[in-house]
C-alpha positions as CSV (number, residue, x, y, z in Angstrom):
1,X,-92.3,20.6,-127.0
2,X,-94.7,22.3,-124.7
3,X,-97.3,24.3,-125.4
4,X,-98.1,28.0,-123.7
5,X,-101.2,28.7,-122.4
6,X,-103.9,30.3,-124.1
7,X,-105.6,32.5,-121.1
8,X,-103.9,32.8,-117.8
9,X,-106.0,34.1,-114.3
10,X,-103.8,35.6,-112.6
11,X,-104.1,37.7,-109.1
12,X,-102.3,40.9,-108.2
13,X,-103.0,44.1,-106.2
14,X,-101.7,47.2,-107.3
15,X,-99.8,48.3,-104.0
16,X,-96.0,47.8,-105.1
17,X,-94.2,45.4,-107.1
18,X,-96.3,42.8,-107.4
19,X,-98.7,44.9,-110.1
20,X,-95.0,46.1,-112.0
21,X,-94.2,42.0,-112.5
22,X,-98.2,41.2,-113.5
23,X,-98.3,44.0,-116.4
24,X,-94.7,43.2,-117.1
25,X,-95.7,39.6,-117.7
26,X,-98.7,40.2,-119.4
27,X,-96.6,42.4,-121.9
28,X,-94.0,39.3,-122.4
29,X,-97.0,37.2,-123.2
30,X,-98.6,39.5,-126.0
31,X,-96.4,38.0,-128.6
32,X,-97.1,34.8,-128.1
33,X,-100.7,35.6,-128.0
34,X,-101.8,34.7,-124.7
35,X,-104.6,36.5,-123.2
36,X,-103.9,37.5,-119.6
37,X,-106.9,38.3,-116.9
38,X,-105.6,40.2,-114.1
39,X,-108.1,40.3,-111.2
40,X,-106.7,43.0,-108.5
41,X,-107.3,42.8,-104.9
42,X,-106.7,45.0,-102.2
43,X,-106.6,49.1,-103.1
44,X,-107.9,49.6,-106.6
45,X,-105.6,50.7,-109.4
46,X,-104.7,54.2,-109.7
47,X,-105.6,56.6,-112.9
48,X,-102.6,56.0,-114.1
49,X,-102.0,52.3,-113.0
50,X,-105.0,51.7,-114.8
51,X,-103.6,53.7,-118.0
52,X,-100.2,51.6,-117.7
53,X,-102.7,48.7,-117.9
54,X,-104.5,50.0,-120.9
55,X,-101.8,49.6,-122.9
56,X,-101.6,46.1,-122.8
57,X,-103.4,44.5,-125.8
58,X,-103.6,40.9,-124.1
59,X,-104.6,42.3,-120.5
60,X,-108.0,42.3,-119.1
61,X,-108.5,43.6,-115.6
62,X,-111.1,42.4,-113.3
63,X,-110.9,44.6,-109.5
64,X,-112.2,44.4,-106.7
65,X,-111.2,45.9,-102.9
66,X,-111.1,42.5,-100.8
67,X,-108.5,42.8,-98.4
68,X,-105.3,41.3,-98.8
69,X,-103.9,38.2,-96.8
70,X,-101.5,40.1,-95.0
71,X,-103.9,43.1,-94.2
72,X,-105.7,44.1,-91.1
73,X,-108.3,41.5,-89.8
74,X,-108.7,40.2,-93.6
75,X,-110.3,36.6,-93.2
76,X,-113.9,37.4,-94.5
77,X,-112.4,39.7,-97.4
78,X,-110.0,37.0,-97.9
79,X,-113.1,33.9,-98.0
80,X,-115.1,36.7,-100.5
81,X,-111.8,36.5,-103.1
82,X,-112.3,33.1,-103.0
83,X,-115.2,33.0,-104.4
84,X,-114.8,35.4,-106.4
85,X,-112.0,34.3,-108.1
86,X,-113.3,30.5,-108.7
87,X,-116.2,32.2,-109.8
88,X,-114.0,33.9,-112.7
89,X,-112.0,30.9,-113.6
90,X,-115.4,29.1,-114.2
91,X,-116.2,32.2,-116.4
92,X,-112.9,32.8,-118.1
93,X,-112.4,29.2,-118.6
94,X,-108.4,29.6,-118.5
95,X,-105.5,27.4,-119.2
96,X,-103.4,28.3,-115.8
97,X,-104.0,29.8,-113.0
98,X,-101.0,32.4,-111.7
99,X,-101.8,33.4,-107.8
100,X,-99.3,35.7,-106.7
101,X,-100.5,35.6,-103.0
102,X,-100.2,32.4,-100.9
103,X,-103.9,32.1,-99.5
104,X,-105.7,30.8,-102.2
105,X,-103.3,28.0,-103.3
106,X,-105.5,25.8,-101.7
107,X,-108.7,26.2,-103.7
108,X,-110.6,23.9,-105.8
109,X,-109.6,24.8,-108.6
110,X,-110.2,23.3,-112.0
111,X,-106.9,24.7,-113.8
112,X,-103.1,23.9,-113.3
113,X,-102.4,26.3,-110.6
114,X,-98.8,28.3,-110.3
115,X,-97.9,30.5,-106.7
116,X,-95.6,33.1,-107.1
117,X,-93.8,33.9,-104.0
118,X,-92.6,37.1,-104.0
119,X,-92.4,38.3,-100.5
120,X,-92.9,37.7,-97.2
121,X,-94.1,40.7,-95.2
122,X,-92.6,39.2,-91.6
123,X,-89.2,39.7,-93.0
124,X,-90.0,42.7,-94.7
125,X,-91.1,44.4,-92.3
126,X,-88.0,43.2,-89.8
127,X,-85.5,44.6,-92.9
128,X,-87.0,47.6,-93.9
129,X,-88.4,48.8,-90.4
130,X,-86.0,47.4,-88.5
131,X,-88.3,46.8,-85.9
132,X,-90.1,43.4,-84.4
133,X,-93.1,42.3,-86.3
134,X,-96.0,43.7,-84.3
135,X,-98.1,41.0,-81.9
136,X,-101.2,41.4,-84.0
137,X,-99.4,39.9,-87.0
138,X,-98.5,36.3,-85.0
């Protein structure tokens, strides 16, 4: 039989579905009592993304603007999250690590690490804008 985890980290940024499936899970989890630590990169929360989040009795969020892999010219946000976020699992102490982003996979970290995948913005951008991927994005 296994055993859930107590705390989960797990990353997130509140621009479209990715924060819907992080609050979602962290509203599963509540019954069986694990406590879930969101830390939000990218835009900050809204008033009422931030209310949604409320709500939750096992969800703590920890945010922060760093940009997102798949932003602009990202790389120094993206070596900032790093630290960032290693520096709140050695704080939080938690049982897993959830990363819903790719980049930092690759950390040291000191818990059992999941990667969600939910997108990839190449193809997302081919489908929904019907378009090539711009050059800047190679």
């Amino acid at each position: 039989m296994s055993t859930l985890p107590k705390r989960i980290l797990m990353t997130a940024d509140a621009v479209g579905g990715v924060w819907t499936y992080a609050l979602e899970l962290a509203r599963g989890l509540a019954s069986a009592d694990v406590e879930v630590c969101l830390a939000t990169m990218g835009p900050r929360p809204t008033a009422e993304q931030r209310e949604a989040a409320a709500q939750i009795s096992n969800l703590r969020v920890f945010e922060s603007e760093y940009k997102l892999e798949w932003m602009q010219d990202p790389w120094q946000d993206v070596d900032a999250a790093a630290e960032w976020l290693l520096a709140l699992e050695d704080r939080l102490e938690p049982d897993l690590v959830h990363l819903n982003g790719y980049i930092h996979g690759n950390l040291g970290w000191q818990s059992s690490v999941l990667i969600a995948a939910h997108s990839c913005v190449l193809s997302w951008w081919r489908a929904v804008r019907n378009d090539a991927v711009p050059a800047e994005w190679d």
